[in-house]
C-alpha positions as CSV (number, residue, x, y, z in Angstrom):
1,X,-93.8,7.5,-17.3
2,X,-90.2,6.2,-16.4
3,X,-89.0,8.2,-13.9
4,X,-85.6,7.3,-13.3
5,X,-83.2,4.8,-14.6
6,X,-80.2,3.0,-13.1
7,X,-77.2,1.1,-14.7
8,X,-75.0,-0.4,-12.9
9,X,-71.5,-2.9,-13.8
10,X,-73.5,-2.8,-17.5
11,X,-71.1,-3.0,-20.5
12,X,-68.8,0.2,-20.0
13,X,-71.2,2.0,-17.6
14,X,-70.1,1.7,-14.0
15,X,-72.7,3.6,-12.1
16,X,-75.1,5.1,-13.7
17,X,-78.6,6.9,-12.6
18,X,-80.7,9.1,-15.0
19,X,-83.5,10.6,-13.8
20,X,-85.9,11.5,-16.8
21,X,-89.1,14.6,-16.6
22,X,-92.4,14.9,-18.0
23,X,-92.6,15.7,-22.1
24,X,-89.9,15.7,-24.1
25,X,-86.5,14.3,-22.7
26,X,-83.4,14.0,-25.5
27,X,-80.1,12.1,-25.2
28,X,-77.4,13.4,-27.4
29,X,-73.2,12.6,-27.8
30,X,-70.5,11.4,-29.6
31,X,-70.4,8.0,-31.7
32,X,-69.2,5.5,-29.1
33,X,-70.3,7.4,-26.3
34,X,-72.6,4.6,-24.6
35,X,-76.0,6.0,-26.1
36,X,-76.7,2.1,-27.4
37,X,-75.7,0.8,-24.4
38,X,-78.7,2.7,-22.7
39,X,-80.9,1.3,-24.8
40,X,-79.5,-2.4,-23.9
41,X,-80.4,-1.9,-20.3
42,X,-83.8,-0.6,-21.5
43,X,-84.5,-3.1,-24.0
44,X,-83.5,-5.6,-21.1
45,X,-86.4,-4.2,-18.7
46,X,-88.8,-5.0,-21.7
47,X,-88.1,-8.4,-21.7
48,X,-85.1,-9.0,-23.8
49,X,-82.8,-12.1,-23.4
50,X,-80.4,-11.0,-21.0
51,X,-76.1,-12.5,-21.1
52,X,-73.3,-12.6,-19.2
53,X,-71.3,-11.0,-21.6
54,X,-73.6,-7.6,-21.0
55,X,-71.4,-7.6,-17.5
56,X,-69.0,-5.4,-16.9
57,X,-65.8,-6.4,-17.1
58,X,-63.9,-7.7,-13.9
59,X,-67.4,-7.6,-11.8
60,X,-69.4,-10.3,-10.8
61,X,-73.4,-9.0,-11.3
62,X,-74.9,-6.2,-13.6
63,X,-78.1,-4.6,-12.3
64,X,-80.6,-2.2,-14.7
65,X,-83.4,-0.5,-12.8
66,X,-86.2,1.3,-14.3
67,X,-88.7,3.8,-12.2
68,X,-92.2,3.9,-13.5
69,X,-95.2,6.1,-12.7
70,X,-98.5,3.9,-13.6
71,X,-101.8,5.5,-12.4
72,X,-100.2,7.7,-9.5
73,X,-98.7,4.0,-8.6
74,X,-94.7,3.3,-9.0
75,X,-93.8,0.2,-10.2
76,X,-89.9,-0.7,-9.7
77,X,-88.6,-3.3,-12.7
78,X,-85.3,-5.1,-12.3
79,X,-82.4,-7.4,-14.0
80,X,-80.0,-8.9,-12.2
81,X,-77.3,-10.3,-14.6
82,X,-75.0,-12.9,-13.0
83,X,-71.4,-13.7,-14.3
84,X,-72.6,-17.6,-13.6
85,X,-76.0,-17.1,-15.8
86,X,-78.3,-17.1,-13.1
87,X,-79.7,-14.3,-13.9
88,X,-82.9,-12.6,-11.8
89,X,-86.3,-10.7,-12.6
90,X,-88.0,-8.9,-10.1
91,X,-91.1,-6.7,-10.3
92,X,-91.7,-4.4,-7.6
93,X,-88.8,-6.6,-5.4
94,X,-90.5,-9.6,-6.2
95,X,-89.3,-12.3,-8.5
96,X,-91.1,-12.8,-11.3
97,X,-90.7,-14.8,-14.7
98,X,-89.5,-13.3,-18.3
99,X,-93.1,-13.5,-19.6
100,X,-94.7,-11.3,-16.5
101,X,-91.9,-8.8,-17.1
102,X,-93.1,-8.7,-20.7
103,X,-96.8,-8.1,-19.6
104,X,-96.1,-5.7,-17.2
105,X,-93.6,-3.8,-19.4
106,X,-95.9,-3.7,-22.3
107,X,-98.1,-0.4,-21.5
108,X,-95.3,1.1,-19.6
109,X,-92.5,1.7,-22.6
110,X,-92.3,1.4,-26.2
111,X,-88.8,1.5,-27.6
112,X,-88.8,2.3,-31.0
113,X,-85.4,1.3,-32.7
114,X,-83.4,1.2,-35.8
115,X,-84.2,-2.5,-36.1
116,X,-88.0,-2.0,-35.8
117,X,-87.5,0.9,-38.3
118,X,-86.1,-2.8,-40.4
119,X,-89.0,-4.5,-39.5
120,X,-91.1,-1.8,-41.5
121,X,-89.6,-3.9,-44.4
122,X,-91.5,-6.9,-43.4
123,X,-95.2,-7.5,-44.3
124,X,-95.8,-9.7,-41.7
125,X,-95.2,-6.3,-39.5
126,X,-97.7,-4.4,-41.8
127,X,-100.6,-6.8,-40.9
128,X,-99.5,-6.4,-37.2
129,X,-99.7,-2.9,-37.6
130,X,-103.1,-2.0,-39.0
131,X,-104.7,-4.6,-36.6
132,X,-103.2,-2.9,-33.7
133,X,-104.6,0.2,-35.2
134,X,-107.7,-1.1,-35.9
135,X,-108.3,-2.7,-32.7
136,X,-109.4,-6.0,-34.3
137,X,-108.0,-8.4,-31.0
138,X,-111.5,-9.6,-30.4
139,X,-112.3,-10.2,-34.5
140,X,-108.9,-12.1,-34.8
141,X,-109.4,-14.1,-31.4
142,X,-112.7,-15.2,-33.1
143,X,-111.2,-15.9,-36.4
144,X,-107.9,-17.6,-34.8
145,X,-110.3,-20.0,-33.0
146,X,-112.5,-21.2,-35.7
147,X,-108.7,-21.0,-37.7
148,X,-107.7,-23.8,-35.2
149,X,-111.2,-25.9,-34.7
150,X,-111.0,-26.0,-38.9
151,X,-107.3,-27.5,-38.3
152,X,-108.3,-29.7,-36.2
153,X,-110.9,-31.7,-38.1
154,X,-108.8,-31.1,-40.8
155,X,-105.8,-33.0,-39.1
156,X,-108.5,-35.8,-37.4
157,X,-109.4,-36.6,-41.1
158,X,-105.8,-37.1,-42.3
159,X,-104.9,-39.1,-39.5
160,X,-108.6,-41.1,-40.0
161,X,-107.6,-42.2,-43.3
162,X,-103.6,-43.0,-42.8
163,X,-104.8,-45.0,-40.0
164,X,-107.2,-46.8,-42.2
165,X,-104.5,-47.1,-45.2
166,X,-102.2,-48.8,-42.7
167,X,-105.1,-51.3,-41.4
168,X,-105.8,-52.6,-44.5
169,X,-102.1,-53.0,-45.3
170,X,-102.2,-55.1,-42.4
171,X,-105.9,-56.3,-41.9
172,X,-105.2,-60.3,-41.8
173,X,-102.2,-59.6,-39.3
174,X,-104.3,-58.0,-36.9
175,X,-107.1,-59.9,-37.0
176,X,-104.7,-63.0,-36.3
177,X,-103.9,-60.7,-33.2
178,X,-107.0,-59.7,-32.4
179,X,-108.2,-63.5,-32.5
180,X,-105.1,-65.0,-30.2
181,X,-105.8,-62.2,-27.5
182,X,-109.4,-62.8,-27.4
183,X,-108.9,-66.5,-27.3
184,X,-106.9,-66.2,-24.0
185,X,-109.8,-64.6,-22.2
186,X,-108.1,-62.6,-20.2
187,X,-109.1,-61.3,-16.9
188,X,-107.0,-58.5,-15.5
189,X,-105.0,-59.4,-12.1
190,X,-105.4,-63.0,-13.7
191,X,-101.6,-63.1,-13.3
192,X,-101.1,-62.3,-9.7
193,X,-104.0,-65.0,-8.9
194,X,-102.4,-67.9,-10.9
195,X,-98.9,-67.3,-9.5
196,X,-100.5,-67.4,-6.3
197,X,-102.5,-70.4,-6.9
198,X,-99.1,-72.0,-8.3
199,X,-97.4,-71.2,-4.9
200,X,-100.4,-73.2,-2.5
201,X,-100.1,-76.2,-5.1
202,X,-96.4,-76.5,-5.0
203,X,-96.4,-76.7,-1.2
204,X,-99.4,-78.6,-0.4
205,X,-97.8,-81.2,1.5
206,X,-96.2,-79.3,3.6
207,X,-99.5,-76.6,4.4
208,X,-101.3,-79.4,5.0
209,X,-98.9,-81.1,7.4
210,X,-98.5,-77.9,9.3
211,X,-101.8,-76.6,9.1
212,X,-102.8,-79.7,11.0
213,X,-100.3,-79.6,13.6
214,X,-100.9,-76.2,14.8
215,X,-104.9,-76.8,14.8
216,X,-104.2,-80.1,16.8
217,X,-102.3,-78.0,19.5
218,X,-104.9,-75.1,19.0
219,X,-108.2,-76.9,18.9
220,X,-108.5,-80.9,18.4
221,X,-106.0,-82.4,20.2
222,X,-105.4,-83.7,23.5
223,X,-104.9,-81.3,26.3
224,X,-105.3,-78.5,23.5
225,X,-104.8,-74.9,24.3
226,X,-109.2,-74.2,23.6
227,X,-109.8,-77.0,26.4
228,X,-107.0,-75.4,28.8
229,X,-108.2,-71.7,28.6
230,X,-111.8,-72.9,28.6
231,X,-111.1,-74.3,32.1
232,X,-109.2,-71.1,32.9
233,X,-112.2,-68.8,31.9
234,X,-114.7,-71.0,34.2
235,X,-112.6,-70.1,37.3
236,X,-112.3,-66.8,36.5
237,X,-116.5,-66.4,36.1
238,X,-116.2,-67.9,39.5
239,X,-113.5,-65.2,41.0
240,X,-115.6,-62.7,39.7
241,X,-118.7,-63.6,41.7
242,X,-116.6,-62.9,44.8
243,X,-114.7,-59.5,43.7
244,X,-116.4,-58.4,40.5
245,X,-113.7,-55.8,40.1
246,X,-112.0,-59.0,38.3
247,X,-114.9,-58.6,35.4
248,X,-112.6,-57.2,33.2
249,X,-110.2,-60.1,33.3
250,X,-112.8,-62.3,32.9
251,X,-114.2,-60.9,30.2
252,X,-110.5,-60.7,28.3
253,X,-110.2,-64.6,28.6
254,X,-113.7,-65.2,27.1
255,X,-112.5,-63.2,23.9
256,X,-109.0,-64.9,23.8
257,X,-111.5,-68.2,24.0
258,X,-113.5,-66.9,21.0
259,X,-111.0,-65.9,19.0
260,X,-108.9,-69.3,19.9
261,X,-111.8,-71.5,18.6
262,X,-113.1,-69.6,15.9
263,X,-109.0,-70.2,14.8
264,X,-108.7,-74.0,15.2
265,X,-112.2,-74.4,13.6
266,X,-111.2,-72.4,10.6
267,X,-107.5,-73.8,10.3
268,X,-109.5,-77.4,10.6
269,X,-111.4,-76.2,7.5
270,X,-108.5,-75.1,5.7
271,X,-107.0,-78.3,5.8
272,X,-109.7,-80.7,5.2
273,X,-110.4,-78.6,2.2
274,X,-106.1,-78.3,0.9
275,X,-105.4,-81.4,-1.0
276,X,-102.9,-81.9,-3.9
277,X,-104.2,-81.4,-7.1
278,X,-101.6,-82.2,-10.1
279,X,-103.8,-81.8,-13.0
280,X,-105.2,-78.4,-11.7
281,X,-101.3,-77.4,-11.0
282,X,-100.9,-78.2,-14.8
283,X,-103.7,-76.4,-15.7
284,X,-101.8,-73.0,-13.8
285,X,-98.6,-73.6,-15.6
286,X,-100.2,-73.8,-18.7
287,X,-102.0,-70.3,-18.2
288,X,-98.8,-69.1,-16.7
289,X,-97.0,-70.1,-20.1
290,X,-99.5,-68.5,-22.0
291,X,-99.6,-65.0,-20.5
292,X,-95.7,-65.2,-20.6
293,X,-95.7,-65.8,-24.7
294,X,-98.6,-63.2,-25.1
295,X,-96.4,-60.7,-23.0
296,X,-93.3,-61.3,-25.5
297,X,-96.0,-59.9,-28.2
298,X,-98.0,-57.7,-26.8
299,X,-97.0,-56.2,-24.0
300,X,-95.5,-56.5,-19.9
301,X,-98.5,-56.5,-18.4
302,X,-102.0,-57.9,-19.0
303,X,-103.6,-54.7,-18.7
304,X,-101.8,-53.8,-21.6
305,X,-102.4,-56.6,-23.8
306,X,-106.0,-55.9,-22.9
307,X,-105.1,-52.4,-24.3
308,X,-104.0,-53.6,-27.1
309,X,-106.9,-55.6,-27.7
310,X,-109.1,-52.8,-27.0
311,X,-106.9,-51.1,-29.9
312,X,-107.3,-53.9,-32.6
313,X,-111.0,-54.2,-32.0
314,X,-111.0,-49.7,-33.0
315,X,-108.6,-50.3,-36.0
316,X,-111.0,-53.4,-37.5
317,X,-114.0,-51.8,-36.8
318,X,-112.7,-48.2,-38.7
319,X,-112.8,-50.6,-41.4
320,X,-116.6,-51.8,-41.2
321,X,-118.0,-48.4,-40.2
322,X,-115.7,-46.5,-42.1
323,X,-118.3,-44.7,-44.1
324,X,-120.1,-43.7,-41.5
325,X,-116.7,-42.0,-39.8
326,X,-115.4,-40.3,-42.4
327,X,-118.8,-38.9,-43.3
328,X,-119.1,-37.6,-39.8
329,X,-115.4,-36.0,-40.0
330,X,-116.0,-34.6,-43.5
331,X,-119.3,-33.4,-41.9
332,X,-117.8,-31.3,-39.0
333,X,-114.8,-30.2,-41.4
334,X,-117.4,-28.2,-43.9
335,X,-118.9,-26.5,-40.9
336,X,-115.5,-25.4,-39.2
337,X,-114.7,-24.4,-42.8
338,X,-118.1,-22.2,-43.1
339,X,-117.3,-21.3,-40.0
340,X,-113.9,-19.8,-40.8
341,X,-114.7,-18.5,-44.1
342,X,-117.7,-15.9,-42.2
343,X,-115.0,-15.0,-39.5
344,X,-112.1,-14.3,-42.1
345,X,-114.6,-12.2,-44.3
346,X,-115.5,-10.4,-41.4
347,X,-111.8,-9.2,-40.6
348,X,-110.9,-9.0,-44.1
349,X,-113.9,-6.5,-43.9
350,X,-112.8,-4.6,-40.5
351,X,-109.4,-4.9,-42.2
352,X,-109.8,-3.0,-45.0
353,X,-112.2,-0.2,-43.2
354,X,-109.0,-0.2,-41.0
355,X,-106.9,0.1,-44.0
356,X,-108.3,3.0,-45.3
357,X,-108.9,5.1,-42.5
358,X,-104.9,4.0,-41.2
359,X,-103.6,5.7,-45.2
360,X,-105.1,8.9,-44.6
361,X,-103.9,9.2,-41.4
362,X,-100.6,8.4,-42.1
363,X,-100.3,10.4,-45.6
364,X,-101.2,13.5,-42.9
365,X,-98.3,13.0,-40.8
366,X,-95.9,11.8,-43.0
367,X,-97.0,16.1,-45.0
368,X,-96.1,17.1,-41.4
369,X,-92.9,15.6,-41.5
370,X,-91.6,17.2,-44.3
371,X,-91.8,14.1,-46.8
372,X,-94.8,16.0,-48.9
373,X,-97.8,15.0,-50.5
374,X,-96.4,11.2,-50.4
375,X,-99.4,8.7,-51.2
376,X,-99.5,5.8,-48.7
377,X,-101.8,2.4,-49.2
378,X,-102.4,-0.1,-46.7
379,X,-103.3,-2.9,-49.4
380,X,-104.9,-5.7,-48.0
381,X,-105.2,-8.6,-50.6
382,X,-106.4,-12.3,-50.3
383,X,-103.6,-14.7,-49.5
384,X,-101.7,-17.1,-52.1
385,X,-100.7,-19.7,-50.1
386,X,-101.7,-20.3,-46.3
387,X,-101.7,-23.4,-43.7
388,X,-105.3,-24.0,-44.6
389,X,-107.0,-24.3,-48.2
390,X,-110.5,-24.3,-48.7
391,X,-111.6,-24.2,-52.5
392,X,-109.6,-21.4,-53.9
393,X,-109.1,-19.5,-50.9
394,X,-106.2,-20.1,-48.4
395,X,-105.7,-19.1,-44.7
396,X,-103.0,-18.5,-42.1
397,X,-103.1,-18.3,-37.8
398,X,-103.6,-14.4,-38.4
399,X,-106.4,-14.3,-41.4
400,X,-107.1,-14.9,-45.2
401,X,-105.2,-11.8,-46.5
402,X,-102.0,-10.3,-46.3
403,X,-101.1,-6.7,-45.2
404,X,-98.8,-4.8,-47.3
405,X,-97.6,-0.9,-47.5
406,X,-97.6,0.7,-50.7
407,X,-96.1,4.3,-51.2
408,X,-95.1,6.4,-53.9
409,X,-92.9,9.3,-52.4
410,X,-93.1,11.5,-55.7
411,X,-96.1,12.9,-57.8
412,X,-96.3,10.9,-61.1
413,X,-94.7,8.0,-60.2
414,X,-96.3,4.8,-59.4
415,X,-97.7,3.3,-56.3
416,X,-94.8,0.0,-55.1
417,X,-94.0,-1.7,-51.6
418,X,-92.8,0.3,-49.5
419,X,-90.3,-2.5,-48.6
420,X,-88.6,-1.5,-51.9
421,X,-88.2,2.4,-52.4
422,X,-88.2,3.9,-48.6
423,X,-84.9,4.7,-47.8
424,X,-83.7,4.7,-44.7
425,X,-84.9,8.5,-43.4
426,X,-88.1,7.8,-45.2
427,X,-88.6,4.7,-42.8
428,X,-87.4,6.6,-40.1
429,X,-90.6,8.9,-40.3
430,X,-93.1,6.6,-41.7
431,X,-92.0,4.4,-38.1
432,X,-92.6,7.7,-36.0
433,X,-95.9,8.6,-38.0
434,X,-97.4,5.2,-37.1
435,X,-96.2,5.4,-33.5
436,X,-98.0,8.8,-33.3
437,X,-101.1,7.6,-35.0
438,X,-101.1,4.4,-32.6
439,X,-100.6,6.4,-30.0
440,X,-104.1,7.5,-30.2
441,X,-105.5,4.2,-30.1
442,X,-103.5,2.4,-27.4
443,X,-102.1,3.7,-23.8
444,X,-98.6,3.9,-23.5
445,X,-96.6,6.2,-21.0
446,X,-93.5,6.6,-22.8
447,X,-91.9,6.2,-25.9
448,X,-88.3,6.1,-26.4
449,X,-86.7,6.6,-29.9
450,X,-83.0,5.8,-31.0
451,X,-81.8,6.7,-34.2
452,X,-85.2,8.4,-35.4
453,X,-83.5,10.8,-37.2
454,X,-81.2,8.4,-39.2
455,X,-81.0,9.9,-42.9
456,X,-82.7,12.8,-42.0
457,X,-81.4,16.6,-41.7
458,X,-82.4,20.2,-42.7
459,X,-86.0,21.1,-42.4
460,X,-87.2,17.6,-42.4
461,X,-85.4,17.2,-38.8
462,X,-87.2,19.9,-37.5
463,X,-90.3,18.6,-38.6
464,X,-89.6,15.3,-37.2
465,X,-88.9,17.2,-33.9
466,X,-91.8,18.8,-34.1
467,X,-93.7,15.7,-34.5
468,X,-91.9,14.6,-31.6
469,X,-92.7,17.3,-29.2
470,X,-96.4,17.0,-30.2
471,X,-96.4,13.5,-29.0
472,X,-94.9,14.4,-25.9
473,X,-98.1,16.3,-25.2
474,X,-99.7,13.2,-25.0
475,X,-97.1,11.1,-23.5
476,X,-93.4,10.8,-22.1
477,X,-90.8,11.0,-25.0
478,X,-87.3,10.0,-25.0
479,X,-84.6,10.5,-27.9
480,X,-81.6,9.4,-28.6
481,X,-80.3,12.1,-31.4
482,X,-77.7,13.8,-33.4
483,X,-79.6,16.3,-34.7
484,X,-79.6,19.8,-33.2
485,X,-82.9,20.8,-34.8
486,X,-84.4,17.9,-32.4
487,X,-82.5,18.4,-29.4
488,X,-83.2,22.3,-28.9
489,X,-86.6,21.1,-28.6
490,X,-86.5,19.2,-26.0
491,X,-88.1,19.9,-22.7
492,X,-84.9,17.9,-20.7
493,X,-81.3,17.5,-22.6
494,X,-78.8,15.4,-21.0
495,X,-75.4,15.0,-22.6
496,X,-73.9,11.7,-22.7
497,X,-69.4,11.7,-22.5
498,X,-67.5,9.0,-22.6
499,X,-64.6,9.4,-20.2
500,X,-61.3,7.0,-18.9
501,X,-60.7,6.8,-15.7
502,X,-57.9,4.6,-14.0
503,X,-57.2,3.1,-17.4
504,X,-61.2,1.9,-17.7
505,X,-63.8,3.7,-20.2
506,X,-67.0,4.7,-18.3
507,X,-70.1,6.6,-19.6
508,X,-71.3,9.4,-17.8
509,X,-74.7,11.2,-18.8
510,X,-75.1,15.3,-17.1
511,X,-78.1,17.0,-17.2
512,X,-77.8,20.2,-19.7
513,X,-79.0,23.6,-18.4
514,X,-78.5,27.1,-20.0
515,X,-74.9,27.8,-21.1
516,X,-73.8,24.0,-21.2
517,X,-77.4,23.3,-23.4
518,X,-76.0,25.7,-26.1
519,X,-72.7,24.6,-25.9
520,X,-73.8,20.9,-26.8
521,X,-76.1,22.5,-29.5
522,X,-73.1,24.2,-30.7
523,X,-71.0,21.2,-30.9
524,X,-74.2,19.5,-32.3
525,X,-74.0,22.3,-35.6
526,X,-69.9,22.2,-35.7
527,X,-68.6,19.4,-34.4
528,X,-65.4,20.0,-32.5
529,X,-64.7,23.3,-34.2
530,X,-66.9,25.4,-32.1
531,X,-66.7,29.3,-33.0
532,X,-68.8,32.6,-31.9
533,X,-71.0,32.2,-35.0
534,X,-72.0,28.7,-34.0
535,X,-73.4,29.5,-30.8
536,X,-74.8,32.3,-31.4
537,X,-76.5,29.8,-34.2
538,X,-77.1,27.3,-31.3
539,X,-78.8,30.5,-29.2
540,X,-81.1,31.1,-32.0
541,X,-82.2,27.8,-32.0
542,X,-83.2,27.7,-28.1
543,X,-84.7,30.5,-28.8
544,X,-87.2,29.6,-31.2
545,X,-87.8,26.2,-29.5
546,X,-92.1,27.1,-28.5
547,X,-94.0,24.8,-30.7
């Protein structure tokens, strides 16, 4: 349950803490007061987009803080808004990302709103609804998978014959391609061995010159540095004989001798073997010149225009074997279609079952809440259009039907949309009949309701009270109301005044207890014009508050 709430530099609330009880927990005050403002900050903790603009004016940082109670655990969630946009979310003092916040916020609260009293006007909502109800995640998971495998082989086979379309548009172009690369023959890292090759023949002359020299000095020629350290090494096998402890040293000059021959003998080799060669120097421009024009074309690098060979050899060949293909696409296409036409029949199945038992549900509620004996249809009917078409039958991400409520409010008359007769009190209690009813099926610790009572008065506000305080049996309610019938049945009232202070408005929300509860369900009944009479009415209703 939310325990305790705290606003703070949020819109015209300064400071703000409310600290909310077990049951039933109503909000009431003027117009204007700052109730909407509440549910802002709440709406925020749920995940909503937050703005600078929310900040209070002339401060820097808005902060909304919301208590819970989960499983004898507390969980603490926070929004920082910051005048620069870098806005924060933390859960439990650690940050944490807009979509966790949504997750985690999801079983805690469920804020119930004159826009999702709206959304009751939207079909799309209806379907929503009665799968929620109906517990039909796993059944739609299944369905939505084959939904997208059926997509997929749907989309492979579009994009199988454009490809094919555009190949034979261009068939004799790309087999002029195809032939030019595969003429070249060409070896990847080819390049970097041909410019290298280019470099040694350019320069042969002057390798060969210098290669000689140093292995003249090194090995072969007179007084050379092999014969010199050779000598060297002798005397030292000699010193060693009389002070082995110069074994070491000895041993270092009969490496530096092997290493010193096995280098003149293979620089000797290198130059015998170096020799200018202008035809095979023509040969490496010529490939050189070739790669370069083939790059213009085809690509920077060879390993792409070995790509793109790869890719003209697929594109011709769809061509010879394109039988085969698209009788292997079409094949996998008609079994992701079965597929999804058992799993949409199944839903539509669990759908309707759903459907039915959801009706009768909600045509008891809706007797309870003084609307009488209105008749209420969850119609599910196939879809008319969809995403996916197989035969007849069309298909969207959520199923091969649509979800619509049907009502007729008044004996005699005939059964329509809901979206088009309920007025606006009627959808006020059809939203809090489905809320209660989907209360049973899904864990939720508190449920917050603003402007619930909107088009509503007389008897049918107490019975929407009533409702209310039977839901609070099962979990923690809060209501934001102008009705007195609803308020004197609260279990927690707290009155919310808009005062100015210093020349700045503020909102400021008091606990009601005895004498100030009646006064506010006095003012509640009369408005400013508060007499004897009135309270004494407001009395009565305290009084007769036990459900």
């Amino acid at each position: 349950m939310l325990q305790a709430l705290r606003i703070r530099n949020f819109a015209i609330i300064n400071d703000l803490t409310l600290e909310f009880g077990p049951g039933f927990n109503v909000l009431s005050g003027e117009t204007g007061a700052g109730k909407s403002v509440i549910i802002q900050a709440l709406a925020l903790l749920l995940g909503s987009r937050g703005f600078s603009d929310l900040i209070r004016k002339g401060e820097k940082e808005a902060v909304v803080e919301g208590g819970f109670l989960k499983d004898k655990k507390q969980v603490i969630l926070s929004r920082l808004l910051n005048e620069e946009g870098r806005h924060k979310i933390l859960i439990n003092a650690h940050p944490a990302t807009l979509a966790s916040l949504q997750t985690q916020s999801q079983p805690l609260i469920d804020l119930a709103t004159q826009h999702e009293n709206q959304s009751l006007l939207q079909p799309a909502r209806h379907r929503e609804i009665l799968d929620l109800f109906g517990g039909l995640e796993t059944e739609k998971k299944n369905y939505q998978e084959r939904f997208r495998r059926c997509q997929e082989w749907g989309d492979q086979k579009k994009k199988f014959l454009q490809k094919v379309e555009e190949t034979r548009k261009e068939e004799d172009f790309l087999q002029f391609q195809l032939q030019e690369i595969c003429a070249a023959r060409l070896e990847e890292g080819e390049e970097e061995k041909l410019l290298q090759e280019r470099e040694v023949a350019k320069h042969a002359v002057r390798l060969g010159e210098s290669v000689t020299r140093i292995e003249s000095i090194l090995y072969s020629g007179e007084d050379n540095l092999t014969d010199r350290l050779s000598g060297l090494s002798r005397e030292m096998a000699h010193l060693v004989k009389i002070d082995p402890k110069l074994g070491a040293f000895s041993k270092n000059f009969e490496t530096a001798l092997a290493f010193l021959q096995e280098t003149g003998s293979g620089l000797k080799g290198y130059g015998e073997a170096l020799q200018f060669d202008p035809d095979h120097l023509q040969f490496v421009e010529e490939r050189l010149d070739l790669l370069k024009r083939l790059k213009k074309k085809y690509g920077s690098l060879v390993k792409e225009i070995l790509k793109k060979e790869k890719e003209l050899k697929e594109d011709l060949n769809r061509l010879e074997d394109f039988d085969q293909i698209l009788k292997d696409i079409e094949g996998r296409l008609t079994e992701s279609e079965g597929e999804l036409k058992t799993a949409a029949l199944s839903l539509r199945k669990k759908r309707k079952e759903a459907a039915a038992q959801l009706a009768s549900l909600v045509e008891k509620e809706l007797l309870s809440l003084g609307m009488g004996k209105i008749q209420f249809v969850a119609a599910v009917e196939p879809l008319t259009e969809g995403v996916v078409r197989i035969g007849e039958d069309f298909f969207d991400p959520e199923g091969g039907e649509g979800v619509e409520f049907l009502m007729a409010p008044n004996a005699g008359e005939g059964i329509r949309p809901m979206a088009r007769i309920a007025s606006g009190g009627e959808l006020a209690r059809i939203l809090l009949a489905l809320k209660t009813i989907l209360g049973e099926t899904r864990e939720v610790a508190t449920y917050v309701f603003d402007e619930v009572d909107v088009g509503v008065g007389g008897a049918a506000a107490e019975a929407v009270g009533r409702s209310l305080q039977r839901l609070s049996k099962k979990a923690q309610v809060i209501v934001i109301t102008h009705l007195p019938q609803i308020a004197c049945l609260a279990d927690h009232h707290f009155a919310i005044r808009k005062e100015v202070k210093k020349g700045r408005t503020l909102t400021a929300v008091t606990p009601l207890l005895n004498k100030a509860r009646e006064e506010e369900i006095a003012r509640m009944l009369a408005g400013f014009q508060i007499t004897d009479n009135v309270r004494a009415h407001a009395r009565e209703l305290l009084k007769g508050t036990e459900p």
